[in-house]
Backbone bond lengths (Angstrom), bond angles and torsions (degrees), N, CA, C in turn:
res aa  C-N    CA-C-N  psi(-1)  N-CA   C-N-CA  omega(-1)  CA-C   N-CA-C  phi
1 X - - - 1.450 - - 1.526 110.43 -
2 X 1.361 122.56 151.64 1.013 120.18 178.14 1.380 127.57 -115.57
3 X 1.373 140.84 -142.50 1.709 122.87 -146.57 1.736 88.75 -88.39
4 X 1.412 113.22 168.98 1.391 115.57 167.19 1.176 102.82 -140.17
5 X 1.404 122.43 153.86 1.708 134.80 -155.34 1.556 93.12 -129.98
6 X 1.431 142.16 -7.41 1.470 117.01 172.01 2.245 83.33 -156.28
7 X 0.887 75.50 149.87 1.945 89.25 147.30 1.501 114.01 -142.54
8 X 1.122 92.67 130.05 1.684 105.92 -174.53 1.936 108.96 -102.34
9 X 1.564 96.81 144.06 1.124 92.80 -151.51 1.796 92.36 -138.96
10 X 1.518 100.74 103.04 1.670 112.44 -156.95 2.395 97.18 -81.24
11 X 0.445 138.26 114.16 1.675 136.79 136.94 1.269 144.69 -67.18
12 X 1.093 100.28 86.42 2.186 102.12 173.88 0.708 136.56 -107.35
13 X 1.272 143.70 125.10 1.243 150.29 -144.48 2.008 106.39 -80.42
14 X 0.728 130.84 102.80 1.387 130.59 171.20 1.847 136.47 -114.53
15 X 1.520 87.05 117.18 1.705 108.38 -171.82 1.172 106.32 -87.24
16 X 1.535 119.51 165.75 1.515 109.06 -167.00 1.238 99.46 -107.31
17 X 0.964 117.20 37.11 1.591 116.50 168.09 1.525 99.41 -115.11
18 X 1.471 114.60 -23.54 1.731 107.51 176.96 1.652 100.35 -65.59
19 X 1.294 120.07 -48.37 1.426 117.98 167.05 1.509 123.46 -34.41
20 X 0.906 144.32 -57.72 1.402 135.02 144.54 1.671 113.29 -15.54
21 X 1.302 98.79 -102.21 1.276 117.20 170.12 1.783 109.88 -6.32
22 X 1.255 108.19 -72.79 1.576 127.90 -177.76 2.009 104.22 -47.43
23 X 1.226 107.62 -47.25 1.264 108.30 -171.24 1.336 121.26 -82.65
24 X 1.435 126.60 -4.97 1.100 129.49 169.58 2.142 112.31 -98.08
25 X 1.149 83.90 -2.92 1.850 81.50 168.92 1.697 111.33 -83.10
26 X 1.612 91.78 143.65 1.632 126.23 -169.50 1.401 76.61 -65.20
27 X 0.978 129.49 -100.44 1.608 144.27 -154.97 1.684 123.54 26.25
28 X 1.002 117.40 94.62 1.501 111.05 -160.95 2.097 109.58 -75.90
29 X 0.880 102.22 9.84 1.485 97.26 166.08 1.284 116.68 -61.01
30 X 1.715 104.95 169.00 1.640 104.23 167.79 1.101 128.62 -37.38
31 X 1.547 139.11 -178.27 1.399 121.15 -170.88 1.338 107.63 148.45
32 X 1.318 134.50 -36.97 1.225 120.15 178.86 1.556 116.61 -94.65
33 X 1.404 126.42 -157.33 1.485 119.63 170.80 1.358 94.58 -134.51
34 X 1.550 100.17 -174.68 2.023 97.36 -177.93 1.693 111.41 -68.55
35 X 1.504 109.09 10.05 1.734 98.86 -167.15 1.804 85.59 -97.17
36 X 1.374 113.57 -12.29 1.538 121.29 -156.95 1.511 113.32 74.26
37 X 1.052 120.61 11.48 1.807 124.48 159.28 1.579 106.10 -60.91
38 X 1.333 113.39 151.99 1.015 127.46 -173.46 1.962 96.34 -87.13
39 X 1.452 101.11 136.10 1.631 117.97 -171.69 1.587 89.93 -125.84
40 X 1.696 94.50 113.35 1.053 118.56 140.51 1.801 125.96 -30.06
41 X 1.224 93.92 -82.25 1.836 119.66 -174.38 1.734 92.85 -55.48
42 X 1.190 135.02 -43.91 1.363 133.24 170.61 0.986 114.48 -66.99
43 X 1.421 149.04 -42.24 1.184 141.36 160.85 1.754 122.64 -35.92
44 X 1.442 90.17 -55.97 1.167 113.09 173.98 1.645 126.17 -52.38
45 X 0.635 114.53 -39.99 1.431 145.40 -162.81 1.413 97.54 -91.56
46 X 1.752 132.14 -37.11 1.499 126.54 -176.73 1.397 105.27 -93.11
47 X 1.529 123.74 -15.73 1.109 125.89 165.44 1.754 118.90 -67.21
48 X 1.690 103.69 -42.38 1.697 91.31 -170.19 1.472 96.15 -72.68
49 X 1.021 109.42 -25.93 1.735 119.72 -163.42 1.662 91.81 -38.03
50 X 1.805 113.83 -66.56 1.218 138.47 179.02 1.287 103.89 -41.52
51 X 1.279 133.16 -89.55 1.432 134.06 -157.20 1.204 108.87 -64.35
52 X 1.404 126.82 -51.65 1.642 113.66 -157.17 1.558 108.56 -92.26
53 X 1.616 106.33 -18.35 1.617 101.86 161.85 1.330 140.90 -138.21
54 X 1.349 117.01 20.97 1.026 135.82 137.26 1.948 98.90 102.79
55 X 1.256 118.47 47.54 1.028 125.90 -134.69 1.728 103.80 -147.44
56 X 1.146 129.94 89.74 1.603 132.15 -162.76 1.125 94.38 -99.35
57 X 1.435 114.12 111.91 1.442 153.38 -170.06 2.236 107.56 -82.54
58 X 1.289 95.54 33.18 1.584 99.12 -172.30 1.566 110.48 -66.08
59 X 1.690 107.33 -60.41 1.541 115.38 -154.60 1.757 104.57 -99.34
60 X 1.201 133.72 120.27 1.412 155.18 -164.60 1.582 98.93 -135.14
61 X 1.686 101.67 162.85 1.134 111.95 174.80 1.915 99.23 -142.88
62 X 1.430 119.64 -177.75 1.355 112.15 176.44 1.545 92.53 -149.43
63 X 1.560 103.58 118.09 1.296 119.31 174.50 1.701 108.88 -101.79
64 X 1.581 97.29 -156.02 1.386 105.53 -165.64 2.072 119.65 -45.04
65 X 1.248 112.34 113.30 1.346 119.76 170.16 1.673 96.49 86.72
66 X 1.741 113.06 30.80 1.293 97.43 -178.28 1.250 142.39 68.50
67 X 2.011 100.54 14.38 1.654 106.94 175.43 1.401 106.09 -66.44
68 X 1.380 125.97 158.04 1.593 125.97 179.97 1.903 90.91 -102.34
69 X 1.002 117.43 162.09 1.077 113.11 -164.53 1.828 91.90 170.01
70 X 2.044 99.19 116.76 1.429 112.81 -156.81 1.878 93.81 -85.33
71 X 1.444 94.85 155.73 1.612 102.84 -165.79 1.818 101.19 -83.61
72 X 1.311 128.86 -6.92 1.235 131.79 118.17 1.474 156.19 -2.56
73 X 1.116 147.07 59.92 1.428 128.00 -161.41 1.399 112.13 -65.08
74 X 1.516 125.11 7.06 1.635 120.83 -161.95 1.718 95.59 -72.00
75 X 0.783 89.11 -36.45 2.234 100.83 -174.68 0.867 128.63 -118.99
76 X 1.554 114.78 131.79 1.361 98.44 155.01 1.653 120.54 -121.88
77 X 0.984 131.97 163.69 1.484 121.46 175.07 1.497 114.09 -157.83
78 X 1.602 107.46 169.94 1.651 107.72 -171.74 1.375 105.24 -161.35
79 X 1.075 108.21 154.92 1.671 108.27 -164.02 1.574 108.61 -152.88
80 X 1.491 100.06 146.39 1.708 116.05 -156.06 2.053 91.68 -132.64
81 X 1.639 95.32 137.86 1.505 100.43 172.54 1.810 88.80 -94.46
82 X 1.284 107.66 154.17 1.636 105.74 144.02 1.711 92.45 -172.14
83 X 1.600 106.37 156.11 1.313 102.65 171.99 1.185 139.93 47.28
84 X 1.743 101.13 46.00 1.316 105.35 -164.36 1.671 132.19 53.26
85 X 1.419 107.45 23.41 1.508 105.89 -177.48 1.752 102.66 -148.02
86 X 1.315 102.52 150.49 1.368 117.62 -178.66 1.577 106.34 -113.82
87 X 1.797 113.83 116.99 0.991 130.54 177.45 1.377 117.39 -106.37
88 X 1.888 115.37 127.84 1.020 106.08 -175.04 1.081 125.29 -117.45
89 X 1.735 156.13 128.83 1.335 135.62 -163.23 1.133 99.06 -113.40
90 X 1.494 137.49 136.49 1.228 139.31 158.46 1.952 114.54 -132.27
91 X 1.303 92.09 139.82 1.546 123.28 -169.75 1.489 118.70 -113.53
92 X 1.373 111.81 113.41 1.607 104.95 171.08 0.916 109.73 -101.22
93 X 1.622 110.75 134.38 1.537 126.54 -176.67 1.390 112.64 96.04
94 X 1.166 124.10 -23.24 1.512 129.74 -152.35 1.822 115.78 -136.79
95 X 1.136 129.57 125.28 1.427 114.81 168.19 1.413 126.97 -65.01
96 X 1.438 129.30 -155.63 1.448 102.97 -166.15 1.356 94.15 175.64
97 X 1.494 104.37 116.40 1.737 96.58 170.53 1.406 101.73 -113.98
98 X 1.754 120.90 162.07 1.371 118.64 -130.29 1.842 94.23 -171.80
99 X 1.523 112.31 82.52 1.554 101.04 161.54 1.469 112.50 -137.37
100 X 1.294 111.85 152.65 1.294 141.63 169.79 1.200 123.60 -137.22
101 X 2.034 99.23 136.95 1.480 107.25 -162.14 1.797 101.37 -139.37
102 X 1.219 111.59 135.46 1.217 115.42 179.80 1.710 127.06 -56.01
103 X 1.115 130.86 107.13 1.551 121.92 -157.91 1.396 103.25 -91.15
104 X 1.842 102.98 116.58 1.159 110.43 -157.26 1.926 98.12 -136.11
105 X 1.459 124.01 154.65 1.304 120.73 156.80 1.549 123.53 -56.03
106 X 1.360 103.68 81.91 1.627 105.50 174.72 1.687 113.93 -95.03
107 X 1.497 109.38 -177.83 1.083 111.74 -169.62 2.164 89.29 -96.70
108 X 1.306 97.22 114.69 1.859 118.51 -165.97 1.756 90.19 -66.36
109 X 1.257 121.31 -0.85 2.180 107.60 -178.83 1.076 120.84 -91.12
110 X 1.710 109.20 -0.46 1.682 123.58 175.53 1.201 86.57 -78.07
111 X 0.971 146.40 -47.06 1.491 132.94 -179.26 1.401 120.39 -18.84
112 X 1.015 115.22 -36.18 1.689 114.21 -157.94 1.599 78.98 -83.17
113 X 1.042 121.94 -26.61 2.612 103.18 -159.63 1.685 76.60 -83.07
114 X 1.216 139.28 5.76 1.987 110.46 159.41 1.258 109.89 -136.10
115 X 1.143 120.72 -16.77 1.634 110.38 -163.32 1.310 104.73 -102.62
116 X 1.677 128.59 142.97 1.601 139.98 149.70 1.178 125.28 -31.14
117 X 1.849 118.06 139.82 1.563 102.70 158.94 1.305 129.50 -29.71
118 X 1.316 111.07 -35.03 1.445 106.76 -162.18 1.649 97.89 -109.36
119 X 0.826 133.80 11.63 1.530 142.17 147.71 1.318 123.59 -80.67
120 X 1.398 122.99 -46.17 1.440 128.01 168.41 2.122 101.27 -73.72
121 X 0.786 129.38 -35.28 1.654 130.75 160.59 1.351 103.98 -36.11
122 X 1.132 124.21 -66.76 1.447 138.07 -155.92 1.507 110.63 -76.45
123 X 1.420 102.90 -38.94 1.689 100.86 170.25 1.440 123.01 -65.75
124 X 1.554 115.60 -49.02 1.549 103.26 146.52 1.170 142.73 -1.54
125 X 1.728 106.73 -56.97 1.295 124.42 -159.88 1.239 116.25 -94.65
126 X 1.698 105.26 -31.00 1.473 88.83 -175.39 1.722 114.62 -108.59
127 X 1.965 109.45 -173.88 1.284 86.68 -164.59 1.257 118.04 -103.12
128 X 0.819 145.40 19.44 1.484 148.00 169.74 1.817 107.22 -117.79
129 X 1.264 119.69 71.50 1.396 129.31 -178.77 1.435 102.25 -56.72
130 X 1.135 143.79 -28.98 1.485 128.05 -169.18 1.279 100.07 -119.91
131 X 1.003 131.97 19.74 2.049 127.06 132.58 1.286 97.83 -86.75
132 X 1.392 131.21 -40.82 1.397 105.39 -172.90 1.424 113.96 -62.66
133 X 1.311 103.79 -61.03 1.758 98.75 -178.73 0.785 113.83 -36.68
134 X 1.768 141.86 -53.58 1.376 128.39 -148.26 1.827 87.39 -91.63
135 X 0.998 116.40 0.72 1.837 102.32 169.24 1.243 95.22 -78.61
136 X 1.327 126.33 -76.47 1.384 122.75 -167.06 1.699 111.20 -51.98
137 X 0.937 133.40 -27.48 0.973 121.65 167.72 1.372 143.13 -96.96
138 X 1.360 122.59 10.38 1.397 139.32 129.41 1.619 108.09 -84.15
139 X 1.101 139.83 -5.56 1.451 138.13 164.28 1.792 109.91 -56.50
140 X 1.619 85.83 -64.86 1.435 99.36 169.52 1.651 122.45 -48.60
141 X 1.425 108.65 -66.15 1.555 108.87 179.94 0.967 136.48 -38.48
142 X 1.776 104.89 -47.90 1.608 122.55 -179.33 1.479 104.19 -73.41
143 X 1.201 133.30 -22.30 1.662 135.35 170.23 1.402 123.28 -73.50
144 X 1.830 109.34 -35.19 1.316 134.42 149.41 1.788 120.97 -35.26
145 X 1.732 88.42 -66.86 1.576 91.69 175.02 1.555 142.56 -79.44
146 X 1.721 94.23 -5.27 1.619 109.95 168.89 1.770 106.42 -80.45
147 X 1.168 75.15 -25.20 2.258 67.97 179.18 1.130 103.85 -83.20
148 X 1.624 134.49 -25.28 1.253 136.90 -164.54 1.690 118.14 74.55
149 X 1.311 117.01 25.69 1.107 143.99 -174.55 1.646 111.73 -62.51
150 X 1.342 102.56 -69.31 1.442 117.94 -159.63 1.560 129.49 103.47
151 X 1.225 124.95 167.48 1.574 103.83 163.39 2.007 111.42 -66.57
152 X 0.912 104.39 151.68 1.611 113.25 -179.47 1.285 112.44 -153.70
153 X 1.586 124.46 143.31 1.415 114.54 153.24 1.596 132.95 -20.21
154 X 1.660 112.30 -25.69 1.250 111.74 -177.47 1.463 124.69 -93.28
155 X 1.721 102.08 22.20 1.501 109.88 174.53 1.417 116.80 -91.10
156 X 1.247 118.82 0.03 1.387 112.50 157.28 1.494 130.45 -88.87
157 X 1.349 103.11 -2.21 1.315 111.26 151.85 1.199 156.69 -80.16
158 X 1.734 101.97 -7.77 0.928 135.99 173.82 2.100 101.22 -83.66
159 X 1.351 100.33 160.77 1.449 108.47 -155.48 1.361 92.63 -133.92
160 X 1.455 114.60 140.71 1.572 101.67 142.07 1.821 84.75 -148.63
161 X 1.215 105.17 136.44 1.410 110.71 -177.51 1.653 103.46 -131.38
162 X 1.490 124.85 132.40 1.256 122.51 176.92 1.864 104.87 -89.38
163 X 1.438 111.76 159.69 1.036 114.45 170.05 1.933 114.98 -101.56
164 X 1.191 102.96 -160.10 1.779 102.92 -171.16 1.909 105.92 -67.19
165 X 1.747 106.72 -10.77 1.276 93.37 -164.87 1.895 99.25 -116.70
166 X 1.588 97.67 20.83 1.673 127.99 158.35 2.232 78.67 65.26
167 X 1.143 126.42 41.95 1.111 145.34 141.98 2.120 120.10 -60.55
168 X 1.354 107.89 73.40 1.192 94.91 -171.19 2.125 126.01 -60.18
169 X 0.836 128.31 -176.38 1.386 128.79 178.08 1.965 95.97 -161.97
170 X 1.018 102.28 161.33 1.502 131.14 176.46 1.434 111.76 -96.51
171 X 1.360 129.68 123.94 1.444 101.36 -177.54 1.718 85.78 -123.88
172 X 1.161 102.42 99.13 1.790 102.18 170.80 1.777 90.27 -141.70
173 X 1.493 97.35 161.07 1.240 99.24 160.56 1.614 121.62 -101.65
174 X 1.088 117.00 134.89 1.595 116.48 -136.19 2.103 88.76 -138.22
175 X 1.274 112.90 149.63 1.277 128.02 171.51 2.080 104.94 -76.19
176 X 0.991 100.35 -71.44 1.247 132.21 -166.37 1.530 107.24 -107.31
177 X 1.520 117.89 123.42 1.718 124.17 -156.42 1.562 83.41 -83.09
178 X 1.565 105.33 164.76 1.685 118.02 -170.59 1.687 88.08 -128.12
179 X 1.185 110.61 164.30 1.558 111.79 169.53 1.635 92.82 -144.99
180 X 1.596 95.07 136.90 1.584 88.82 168.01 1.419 86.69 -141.70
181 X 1.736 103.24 -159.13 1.395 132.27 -158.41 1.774 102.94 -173.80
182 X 1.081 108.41 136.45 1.256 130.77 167.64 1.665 132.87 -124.17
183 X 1.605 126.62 110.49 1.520 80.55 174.24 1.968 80.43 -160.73
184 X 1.154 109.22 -160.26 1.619 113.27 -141.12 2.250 94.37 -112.39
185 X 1.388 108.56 111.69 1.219 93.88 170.15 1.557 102.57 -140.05
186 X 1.499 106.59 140.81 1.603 124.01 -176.53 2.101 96.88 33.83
187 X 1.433 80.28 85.75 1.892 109.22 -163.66 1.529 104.82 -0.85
188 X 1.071 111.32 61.97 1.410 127.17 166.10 1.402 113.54 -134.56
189 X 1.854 114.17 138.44 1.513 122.65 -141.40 1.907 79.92 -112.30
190 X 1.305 109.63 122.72 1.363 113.73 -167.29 1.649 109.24 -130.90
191 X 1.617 119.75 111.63 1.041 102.51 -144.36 2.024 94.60 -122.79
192 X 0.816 119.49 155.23 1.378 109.39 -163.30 2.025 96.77 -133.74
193 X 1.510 110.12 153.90 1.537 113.58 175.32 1.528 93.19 -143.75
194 X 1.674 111.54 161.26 0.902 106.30 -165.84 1.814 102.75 -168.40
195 X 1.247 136.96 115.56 1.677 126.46 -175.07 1.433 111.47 -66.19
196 X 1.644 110.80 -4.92 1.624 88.34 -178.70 1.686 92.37 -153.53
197 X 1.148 118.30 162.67 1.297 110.15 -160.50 1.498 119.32 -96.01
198 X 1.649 115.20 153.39 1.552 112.11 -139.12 1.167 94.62 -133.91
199 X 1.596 116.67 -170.26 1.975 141.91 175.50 1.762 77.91 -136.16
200 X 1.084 101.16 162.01 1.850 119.15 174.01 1.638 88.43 -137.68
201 X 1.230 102.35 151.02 1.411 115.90 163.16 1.480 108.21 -145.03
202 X 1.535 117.47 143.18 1.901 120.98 -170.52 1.658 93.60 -99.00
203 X 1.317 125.06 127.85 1.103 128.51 136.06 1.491 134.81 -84.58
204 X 1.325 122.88 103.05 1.767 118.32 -151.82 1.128 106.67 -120.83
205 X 1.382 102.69 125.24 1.536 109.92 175.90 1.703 129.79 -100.87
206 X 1.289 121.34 126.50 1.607 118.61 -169.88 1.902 97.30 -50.45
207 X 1.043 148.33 -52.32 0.863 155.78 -164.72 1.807 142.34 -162.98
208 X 1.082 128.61 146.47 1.799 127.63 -147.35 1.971 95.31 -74.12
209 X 0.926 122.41 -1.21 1.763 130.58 160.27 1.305 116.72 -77.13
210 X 1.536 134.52 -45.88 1.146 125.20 158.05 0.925 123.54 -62.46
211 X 1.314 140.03 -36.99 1.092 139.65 -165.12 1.582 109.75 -84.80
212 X 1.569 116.62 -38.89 1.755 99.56 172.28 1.559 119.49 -73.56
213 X 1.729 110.28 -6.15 0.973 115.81 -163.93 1.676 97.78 -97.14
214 X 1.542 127.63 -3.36 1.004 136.75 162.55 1.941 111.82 -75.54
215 X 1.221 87.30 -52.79 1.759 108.28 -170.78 1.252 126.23 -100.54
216 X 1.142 110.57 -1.10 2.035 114.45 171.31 1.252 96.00 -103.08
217 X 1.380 152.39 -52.13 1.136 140.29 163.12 1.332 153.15 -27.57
């Protein structure tokens, strides 16, 4: 794949009554996951594919840990539940790992099953401990899910360490450089990866009715 200049990153709000609704449509687009459950965020995702780029989202494959991943190189995309909403990132030319997590008062000692010595150091230190975690830990995921990895024991090996000007970096040793971005929308920690370096833009929707009523049509 080659360079990409934006990843766009769709949000819809989803009630579980749209779930119903959603699962009883004919619609032969994408839609399921590797369990064959019906996917929301896949649905979703074969629809913008359709309308905004002209792009019929039929033939997929499911690689490591069950990433879906189109038999296509035109796209790539990845998608995160949190907070009742399905977020979608899509990339032309480029794959794309893609998580978001609701930033909430958790108990901060789960920390230690993902984060580094020198990651759990740093949370200590600074002052808003539960933005940090959920940075580092959609840092991790979305880097997780561009490799098609999964969570694994080997996420504590993974690094992201900020410097004095809170400038993060990756400290892995890596074939091929990654570029990401992290940052905080409707208090959700939304963390983005990417092989070549990007702009993101949010497309947000008040609710999962506008939006099919944008994209099933």
């Amino acid at each position: 794949m080659n360079k990409v200049s934006e990843v766009l990153i769709y949000r819809v709000p989803l009630a579980k009554s749209n779930r119903r609704v959603l699962k009883s449509t004919t619609n032969d687009l994408l839609k399921n996951n590797a369990k064959g459950e019906f996917s929301p965020g896949l649905y979703f995702c074969a629809l913008i594919l359709k309308k905004d780029f002209n792009f019929l989202a039929k033939e997929y494959n499911f690689i490591k840990n069950g990433k879906p991943i189109l038999l296509s190189n035109r796209f790539g995309f990845n998608i995160s539940y949190t907070d009742n909403c399905v977020y979608v990132a899509i990339a032309e030319n480029s794959f794309v790992g893609l998580d978001a997590q609701k930033i909430a008062n958790i108990n901060l000692n789960v920390a230690g099953e993902f984060m580094s010595k020198r990651e759990l150091a740093k949370l200590k230190e600074v002052e808003n401990r539960y933005e940090y975690f959920y940075k580092i830990w959609t840092l991790k995921e979305s880097y997780l899910k561009l490799t098609g990895e999964g969570i694994s024991d080997r996420i504590r090996e993974i690094e992201f360490l900020n410097n004095e000007r809170d400038v993060f970096s990756l400290c892995l040793d890596l074939e091929q450089k990654v570029y990401f971005n992290n940052f905080i929308y409707k208090n959700c920690s939304i963390s983005l990866v990417v092989h070549t370096s990007f702009n993101y833009r949010i497309i947000d929707f008040p609710n999962t009715k506008q939006f099919l009523e944008k994209y099933e049509n």
